[in-house]
C-alpha positions as CSV (number, residue, x, y, z in Angstrom):
1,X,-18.1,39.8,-55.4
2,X,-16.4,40.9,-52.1
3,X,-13.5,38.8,-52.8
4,X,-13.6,39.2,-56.4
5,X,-13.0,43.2,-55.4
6,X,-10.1,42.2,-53.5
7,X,-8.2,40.6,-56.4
8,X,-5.8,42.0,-58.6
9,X,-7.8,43.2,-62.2
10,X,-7.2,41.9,-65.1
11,X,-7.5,44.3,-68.0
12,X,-7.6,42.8,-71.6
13,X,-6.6,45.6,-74.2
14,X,-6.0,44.2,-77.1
15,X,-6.6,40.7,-79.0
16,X,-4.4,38.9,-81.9
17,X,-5.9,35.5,-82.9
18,X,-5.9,33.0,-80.3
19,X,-4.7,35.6,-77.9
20,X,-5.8,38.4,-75.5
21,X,-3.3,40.8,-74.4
22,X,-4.0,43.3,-71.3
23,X,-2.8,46.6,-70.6
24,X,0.4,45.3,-69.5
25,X,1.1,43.8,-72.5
26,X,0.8,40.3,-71.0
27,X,-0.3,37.2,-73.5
28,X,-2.9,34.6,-72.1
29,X,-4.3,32.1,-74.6
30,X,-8.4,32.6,-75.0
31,X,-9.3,29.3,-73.3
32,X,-12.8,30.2,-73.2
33,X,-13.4,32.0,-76.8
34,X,-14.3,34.8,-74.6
35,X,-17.0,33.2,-73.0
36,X,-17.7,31.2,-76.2
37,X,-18.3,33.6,-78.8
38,X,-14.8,33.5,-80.9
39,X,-14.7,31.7,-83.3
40,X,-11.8,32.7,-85.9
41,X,-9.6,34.6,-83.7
42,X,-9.0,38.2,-82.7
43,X,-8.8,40.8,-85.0
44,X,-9.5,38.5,-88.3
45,X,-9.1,40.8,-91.2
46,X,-11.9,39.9,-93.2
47,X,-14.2,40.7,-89.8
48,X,-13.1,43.8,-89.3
49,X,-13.1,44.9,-92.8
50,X,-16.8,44.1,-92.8
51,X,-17.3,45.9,-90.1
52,X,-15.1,49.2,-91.2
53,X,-17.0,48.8,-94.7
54,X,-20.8,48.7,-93.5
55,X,-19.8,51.8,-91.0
56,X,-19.1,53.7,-94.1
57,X,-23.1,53.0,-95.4
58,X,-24.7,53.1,-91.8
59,X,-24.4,51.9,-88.5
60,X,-28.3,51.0,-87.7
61,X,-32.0,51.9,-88.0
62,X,-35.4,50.6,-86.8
63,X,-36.0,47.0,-88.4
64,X,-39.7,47.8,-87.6
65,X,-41.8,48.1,-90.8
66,X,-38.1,48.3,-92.3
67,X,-35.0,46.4,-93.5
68,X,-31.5,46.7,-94.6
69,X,-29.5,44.8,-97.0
70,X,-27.3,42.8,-94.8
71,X,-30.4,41.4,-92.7
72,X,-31.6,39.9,-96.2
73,X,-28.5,38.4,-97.3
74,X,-27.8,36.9,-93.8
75,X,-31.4,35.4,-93.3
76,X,-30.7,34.0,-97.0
77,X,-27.7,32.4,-95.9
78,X,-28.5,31.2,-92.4
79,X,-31.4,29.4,-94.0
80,X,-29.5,27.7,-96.7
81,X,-26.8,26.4,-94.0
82,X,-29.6,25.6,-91.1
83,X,-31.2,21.9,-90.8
84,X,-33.9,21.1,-93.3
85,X,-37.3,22.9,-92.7
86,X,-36.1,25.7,-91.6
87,X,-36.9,29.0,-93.2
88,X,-38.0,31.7,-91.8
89,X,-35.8,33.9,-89.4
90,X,-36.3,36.4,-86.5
91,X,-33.7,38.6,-85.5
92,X,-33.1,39.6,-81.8
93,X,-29.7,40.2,-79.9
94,X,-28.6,37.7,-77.8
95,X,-28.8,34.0,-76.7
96,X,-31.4,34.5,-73.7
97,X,-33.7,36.4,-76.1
98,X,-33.6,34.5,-78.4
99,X,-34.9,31.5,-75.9
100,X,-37.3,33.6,-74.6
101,X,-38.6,34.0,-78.5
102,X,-38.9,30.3,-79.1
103,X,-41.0,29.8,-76.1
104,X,-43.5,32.6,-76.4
105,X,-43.8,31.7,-80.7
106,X,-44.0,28.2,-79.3
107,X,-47.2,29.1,-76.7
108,X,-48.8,31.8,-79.5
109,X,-48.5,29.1,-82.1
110,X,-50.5,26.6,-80.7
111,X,-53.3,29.1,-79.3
112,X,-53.3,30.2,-82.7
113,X,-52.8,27.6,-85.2
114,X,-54.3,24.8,-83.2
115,X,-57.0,26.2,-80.7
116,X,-58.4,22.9,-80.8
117,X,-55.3,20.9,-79.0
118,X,-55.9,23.1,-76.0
119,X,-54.3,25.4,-74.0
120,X,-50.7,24.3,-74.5
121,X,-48.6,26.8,-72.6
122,X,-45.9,24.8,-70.4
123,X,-42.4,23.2,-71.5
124,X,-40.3,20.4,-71.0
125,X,-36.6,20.9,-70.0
126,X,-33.9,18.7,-68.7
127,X,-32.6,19.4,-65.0
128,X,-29.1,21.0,-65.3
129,X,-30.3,23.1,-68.2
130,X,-29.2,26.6,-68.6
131,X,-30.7,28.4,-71.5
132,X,-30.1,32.0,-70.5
133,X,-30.8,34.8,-67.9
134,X,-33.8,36.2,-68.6
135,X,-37.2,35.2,-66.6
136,X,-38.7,33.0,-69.3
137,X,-34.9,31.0,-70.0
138,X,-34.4,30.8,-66.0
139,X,-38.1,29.2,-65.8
140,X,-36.9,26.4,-68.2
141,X,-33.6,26.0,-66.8
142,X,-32.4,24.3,-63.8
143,X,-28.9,25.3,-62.2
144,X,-29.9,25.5,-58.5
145,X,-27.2,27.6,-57.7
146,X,-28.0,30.3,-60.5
147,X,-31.8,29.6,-60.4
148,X,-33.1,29.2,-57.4
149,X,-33.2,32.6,-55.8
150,X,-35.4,33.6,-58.6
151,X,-38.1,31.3,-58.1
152,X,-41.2,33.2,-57.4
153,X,-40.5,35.0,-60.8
154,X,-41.0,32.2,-62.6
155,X,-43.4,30.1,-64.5
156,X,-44.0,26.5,-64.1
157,X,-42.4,23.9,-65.9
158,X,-42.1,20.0,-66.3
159,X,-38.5,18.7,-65.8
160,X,-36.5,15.0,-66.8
161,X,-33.5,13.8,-66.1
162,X,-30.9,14.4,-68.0
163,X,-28.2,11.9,-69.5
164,X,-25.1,12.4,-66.9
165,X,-23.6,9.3,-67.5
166,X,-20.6,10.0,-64.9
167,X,-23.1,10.6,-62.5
168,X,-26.2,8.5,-64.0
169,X,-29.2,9.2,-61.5
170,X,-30.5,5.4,-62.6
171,X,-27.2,4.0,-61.2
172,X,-27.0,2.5,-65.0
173,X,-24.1,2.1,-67.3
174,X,-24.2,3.1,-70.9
175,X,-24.4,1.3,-73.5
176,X,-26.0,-1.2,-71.6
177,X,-28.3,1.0,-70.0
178,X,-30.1,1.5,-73.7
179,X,-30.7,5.1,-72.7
180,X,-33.2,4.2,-69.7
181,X,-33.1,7.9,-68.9
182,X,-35.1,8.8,-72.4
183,X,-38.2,6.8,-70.5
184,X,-39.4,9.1,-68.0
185,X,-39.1,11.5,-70.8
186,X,-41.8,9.3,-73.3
187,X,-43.8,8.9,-69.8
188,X,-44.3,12.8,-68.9
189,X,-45.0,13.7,-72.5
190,X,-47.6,11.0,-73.0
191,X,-49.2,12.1,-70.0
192,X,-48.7,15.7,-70.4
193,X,-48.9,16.4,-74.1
194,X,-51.7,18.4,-73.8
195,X,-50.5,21.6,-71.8
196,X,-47.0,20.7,-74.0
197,X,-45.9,23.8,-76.1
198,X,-42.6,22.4,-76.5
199,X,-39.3,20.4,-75.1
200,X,-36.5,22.7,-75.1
201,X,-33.2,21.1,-75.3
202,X,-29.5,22.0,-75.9
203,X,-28.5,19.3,-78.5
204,X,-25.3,16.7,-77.8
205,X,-24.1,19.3,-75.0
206,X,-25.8,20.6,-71.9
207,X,-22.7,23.3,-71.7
208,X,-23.1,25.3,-68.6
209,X,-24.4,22.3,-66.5
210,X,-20.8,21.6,-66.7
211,X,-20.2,20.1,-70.2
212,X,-22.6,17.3,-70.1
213,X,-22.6,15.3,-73.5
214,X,-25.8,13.4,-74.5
215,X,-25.3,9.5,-76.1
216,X,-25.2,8.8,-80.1
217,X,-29.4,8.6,-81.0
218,X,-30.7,10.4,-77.5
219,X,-31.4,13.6,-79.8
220,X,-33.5,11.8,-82.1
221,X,-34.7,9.9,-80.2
222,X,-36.3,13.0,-78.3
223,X,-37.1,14.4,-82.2
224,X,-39.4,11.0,-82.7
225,X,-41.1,11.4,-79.0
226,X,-41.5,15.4,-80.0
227,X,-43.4,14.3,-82.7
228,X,-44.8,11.3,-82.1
229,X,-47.0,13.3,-79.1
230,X,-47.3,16.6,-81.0
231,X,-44.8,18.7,-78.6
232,X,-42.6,21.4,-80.6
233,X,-39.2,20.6,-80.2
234,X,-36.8,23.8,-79.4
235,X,-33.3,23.2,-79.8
236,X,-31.0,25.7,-77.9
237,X,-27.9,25.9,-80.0
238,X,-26.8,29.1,-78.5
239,X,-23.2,27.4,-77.5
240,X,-23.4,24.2,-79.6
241,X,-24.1,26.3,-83.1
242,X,-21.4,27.4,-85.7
243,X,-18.4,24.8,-85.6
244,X,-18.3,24.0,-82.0
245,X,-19.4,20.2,-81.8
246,X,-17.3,19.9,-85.2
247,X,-20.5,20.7,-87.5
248,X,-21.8,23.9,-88.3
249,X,-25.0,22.7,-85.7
250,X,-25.4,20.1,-83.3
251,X,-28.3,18.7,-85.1
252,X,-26.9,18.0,-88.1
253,X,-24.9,15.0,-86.2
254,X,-28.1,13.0,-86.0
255,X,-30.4,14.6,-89.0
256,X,-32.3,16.1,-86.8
257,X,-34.5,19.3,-87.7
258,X,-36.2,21.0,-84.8
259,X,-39.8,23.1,-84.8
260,X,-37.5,25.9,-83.2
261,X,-33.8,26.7,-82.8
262,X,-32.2,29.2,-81.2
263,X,-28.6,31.0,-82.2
264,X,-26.4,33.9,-80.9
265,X,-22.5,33.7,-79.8
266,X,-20.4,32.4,-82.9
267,X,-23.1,34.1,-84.8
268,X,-20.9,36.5,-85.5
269,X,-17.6,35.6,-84.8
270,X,-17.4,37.2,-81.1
271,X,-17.6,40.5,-82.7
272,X,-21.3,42.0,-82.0
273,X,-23.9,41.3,-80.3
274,X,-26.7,39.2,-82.6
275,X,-29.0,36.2,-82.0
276,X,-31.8,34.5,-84.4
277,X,-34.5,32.1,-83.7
278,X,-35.1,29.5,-86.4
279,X,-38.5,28.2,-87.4
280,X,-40.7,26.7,-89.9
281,X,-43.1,27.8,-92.8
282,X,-45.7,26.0,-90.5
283,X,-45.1,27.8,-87.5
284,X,-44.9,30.9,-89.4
285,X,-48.2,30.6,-90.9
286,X,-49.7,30.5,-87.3
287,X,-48.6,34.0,-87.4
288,X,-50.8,34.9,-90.2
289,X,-53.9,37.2,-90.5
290,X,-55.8,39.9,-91.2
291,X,-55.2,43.4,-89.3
292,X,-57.9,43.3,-86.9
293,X,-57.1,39.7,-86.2
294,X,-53.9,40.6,-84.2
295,X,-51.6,37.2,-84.8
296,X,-48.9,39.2,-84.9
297,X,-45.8,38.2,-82.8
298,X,-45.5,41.0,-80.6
299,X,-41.7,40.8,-79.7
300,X,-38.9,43.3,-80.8
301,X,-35.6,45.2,-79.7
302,X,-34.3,48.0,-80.8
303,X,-31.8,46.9,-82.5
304,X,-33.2,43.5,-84.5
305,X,-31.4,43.4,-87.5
306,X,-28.5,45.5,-86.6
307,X,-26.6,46.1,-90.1
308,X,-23.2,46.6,-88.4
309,X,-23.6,42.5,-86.6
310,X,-25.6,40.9,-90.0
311,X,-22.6,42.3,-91.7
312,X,-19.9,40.6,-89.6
313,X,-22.2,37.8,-89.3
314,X,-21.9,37.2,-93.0
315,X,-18.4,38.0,-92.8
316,X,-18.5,35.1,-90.3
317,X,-19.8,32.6,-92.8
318,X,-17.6,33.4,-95.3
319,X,-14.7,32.5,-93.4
320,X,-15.9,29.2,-92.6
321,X,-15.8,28.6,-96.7
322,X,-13.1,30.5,-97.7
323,X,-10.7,29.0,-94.9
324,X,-12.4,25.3,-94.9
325,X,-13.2,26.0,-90.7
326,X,-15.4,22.9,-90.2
327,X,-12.8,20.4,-92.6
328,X,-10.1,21.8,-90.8
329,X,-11.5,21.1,-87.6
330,X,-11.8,17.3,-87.5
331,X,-7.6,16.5,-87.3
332,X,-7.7,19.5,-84.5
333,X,-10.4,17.6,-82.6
334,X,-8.8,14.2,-82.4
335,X,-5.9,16.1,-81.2
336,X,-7.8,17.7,-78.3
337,X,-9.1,14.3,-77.1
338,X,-5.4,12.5,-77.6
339,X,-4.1,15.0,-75.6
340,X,-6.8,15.5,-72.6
341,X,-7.0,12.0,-72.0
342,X,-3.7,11.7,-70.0
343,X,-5.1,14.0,-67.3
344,X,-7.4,11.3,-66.3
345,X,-4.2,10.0,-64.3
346,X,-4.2,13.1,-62.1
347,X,-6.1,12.2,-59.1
348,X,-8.5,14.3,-58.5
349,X,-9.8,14.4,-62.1
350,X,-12.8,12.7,-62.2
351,X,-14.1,12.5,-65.7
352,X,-13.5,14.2,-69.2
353,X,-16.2,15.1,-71.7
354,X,-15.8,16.1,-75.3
355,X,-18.2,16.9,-78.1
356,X,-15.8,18.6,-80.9
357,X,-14.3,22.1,-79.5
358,X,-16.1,21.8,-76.1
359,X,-14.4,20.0,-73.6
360,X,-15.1,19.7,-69.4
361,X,-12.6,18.1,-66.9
362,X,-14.5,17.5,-63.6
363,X,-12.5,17.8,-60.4
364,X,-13.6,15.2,-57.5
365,X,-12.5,15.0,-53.9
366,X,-12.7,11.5,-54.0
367,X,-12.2,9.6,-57.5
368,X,-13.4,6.4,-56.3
369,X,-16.7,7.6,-54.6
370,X,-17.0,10.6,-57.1
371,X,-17.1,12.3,-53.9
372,X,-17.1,16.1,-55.5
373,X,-15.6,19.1,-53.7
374,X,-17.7,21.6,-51.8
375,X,-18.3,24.9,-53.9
376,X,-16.2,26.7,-50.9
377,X,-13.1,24.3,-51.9
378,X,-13.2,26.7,-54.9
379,X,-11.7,24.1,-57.0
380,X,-12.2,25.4,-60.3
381,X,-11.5,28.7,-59.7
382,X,-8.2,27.8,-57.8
383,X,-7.1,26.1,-61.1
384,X,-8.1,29.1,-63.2
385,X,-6.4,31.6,-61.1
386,X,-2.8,29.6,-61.5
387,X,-3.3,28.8,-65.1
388,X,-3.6,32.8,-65.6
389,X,-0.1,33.4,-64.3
390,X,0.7,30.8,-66.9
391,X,-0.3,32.9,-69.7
392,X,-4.2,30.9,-70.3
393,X,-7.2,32.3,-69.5
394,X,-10.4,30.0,-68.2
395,X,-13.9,30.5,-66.9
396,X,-14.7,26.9,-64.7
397,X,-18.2,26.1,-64.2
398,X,-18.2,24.9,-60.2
399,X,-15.8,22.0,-60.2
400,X,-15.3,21.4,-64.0
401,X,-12.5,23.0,-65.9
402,X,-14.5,24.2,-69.3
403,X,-12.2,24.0,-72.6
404,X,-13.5,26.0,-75.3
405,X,-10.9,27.9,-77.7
406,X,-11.6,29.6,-80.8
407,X,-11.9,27.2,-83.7
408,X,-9.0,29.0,-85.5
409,X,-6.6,27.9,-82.8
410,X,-3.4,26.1,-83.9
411,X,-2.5,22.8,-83.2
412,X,0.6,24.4,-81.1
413,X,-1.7,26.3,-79.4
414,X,-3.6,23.5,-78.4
415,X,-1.2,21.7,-77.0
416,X,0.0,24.6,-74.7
417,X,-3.5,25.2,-73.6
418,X,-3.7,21.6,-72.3
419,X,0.1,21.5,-70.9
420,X,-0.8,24.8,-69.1
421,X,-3.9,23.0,-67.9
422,X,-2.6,19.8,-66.8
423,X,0.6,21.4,-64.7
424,X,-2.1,24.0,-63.6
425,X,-4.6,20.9,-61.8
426,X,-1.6,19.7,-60.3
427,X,0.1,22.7,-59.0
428,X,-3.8,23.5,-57.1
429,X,-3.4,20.5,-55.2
430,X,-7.1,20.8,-53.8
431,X,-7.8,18.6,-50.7
């Protein structure tokens, strides 16, 4: 922060499609969707004229006891779009939240539903997760450097390995590793099912561990363990959801249907703050009672269901149809990875991941050893800083360069995004 306070401001002003523009009138490409969110580009029409048209009805009010049109129509939608099984929707207003309302249904199902398969209240999570910022999301993530000053606040978990095949802690190779790291996994939830609530998971991408992608069949495989040993399986698809990983959700790339899922960002578009958590008719039923029985889930926020961000979240989804998003997508893709792979030549570039529209470039002192830089080399942020005088703005994670533009972004822009990038690495020259 000290030397952050020290550095010239940047002040964005204004937005046009793939572009944010400051109050200089200065152009940088949106490298980073605005930390992920964007999804069809600034100022898209049809978004803004949902949200000019629902200001003219009414802004918000309570969803408790109540409800409002656009909250109706969007759950309708979301669950006809969502993995099979799901169908019933909560409303909250970000990503961390709605974590934090996947794990505490998770817990209340179980005590509730099934009293007799104990007290399940602990969870499963890979190391290198991030699943938000709030107590119950830091407790089931693992980024030492976010994470660990927080540790008396949190709750205990049970942690695996996850699948960093660059930096495999097996010292395997895949393929012909077979996904050894998915056997720890089967060992702690055989032993531990009992006190299990739930394995929470971000599906093909662990994104801020630094764009980690997970091998073809290691998400259903983890589905088949989930239910092989009765553990709800919670899929986080805050970053992977709506379009990133080249389907609407990460799931859908290996059939997979979790007990939970979790959804914010490209919810709605990048415009307002929004987030859902998915579940089924038989976790909802846990939920179910008389009055005196209290089964209740006691979770709310003022604004769940806000009619301003359903409305733009619909809005949303009827871009993806009307302007064929996802189809779109797949030459645009390709593309990205044609075009990234030459920057594997640059020598301290030690590996580049891709899963659809999310891309990491990991920057290594030593590309033999995979020796990587010490956070005070500041490598990604050295990067960042001279691809901002080049008109693109990025947010590294540590050492990795993250890639993720809105969806909408055109083939031209692409290319200039990954130009600026390339001459950017090589004008840091990081020792």
């Amino acid at each position: 922060m000290q030397e952050w306070e020290q550095e010239e401001p940047l002040i964005i002003e204004r937005g046009k499609g793939s572009y944010l523009i400051d109050t200089e009138g200065k152009k940088y490409l949106d490298g980073t969707s605005s930390i992920w969110v964007n999804l069809h580009g600034h100022r898209h029409p049809v978004l803004d004229g949902a949200l000019k048209k629902q200001l003219d009805k009414i802004a918000h009010s309570t969803f408790l006891g109540l409800s409002n049109p656009p909250a109706i129509e969007l759950a309708y939608e979301l669950i006809r779009i969502a993995p099979k099984g799901l169908s019933r929707i909560f409303y909250s207003d970000n990503g961390s939240t709605a974590v934090e309302i996947a794990l505490k249904m998770a817990v209340q199902y179980w005590r509730q539903r099934r009293p007799e398969a104990g007290p399940k209240h602990t969870f499963l999570h890979l190391k290198l997760a991030y699943h938000g910022d709030t107590i119950g999301a830091v407790s089931v993530g693992n980024i030492e450097l976010f994470h660990s000053r927080f540790k008396p606040l949190l709750f205990s978990t049970l942690e695996a390995e996850p699948p960093y095949c660059y930096r495999c802690p097996f010292h395997l190779t895949y393929p012909t590793c077979r996904m050894a790291c998915v056997d720890p996994i089967e060992q702690i939830l055989k032993s531990r099912h009992r006190e299990l609530a739930g394995f929470i998971i971000e599906p093909l991408m662990q994104a801020a561990a630094g764009m980690i992608p997970q091998p073809a069949g290691y998400l259903q495989r983890i589905r088949e363990l989930c239910t092989k040993y009765e553990v709800l399986l919670i899929a986080d698809e805050v970053a992977t959801g709506f379009g990133r990983t080249g389907r609407m959700f990460a799931c859908e790339h290996e059939g997979v249907t979790p007990d939970l899922m979790a959804m914010s960002k490209g919810l709605t578009g990048g415009y307002m703050p929004l987030a859902v958590t998915l579940t089924t008719d038989e976790i909802y039923r846990g939920f179910l009672g008389t009055y005196d029985e209290f089964k209740t889930f006691f979770h709310g926020h003022s604004f769940t269901g806000n009619p301003l961000g359903c409305s733009v979240a619909l809005a949303n989804l009827q871009v993806f149809r009307r302007e064929k998003t996802l189809s779109r997508l797949s030459s645009k893709i390709k593309l990205l990875a044609k075009w990234l792979n030459p920057l594997a030549e640059i020598p301290n570039v030690g590996d580049i991941r891709q899963c659809g529209f999310m891309a990491g470039i990991e920057l290594v002192k030593d590309k033999r050893t995979k020796e990587p830089y010490p956070l005070s080399a500041k490598a990604g942020h050295r990067v960042a800083s001279i691809a901002r005088t080049k008109g693109l703005i990025l947010r590294p994670i540590g050492n990795v360069l993250v890639l993720m533009p809105p969806l909408s972004t055109s083939k031209a822009e692409l290319l200039k995004i990954v130009e600026i990038l390339k001459v950017s690495i090589e004008t840091a020259a990081i020792n």
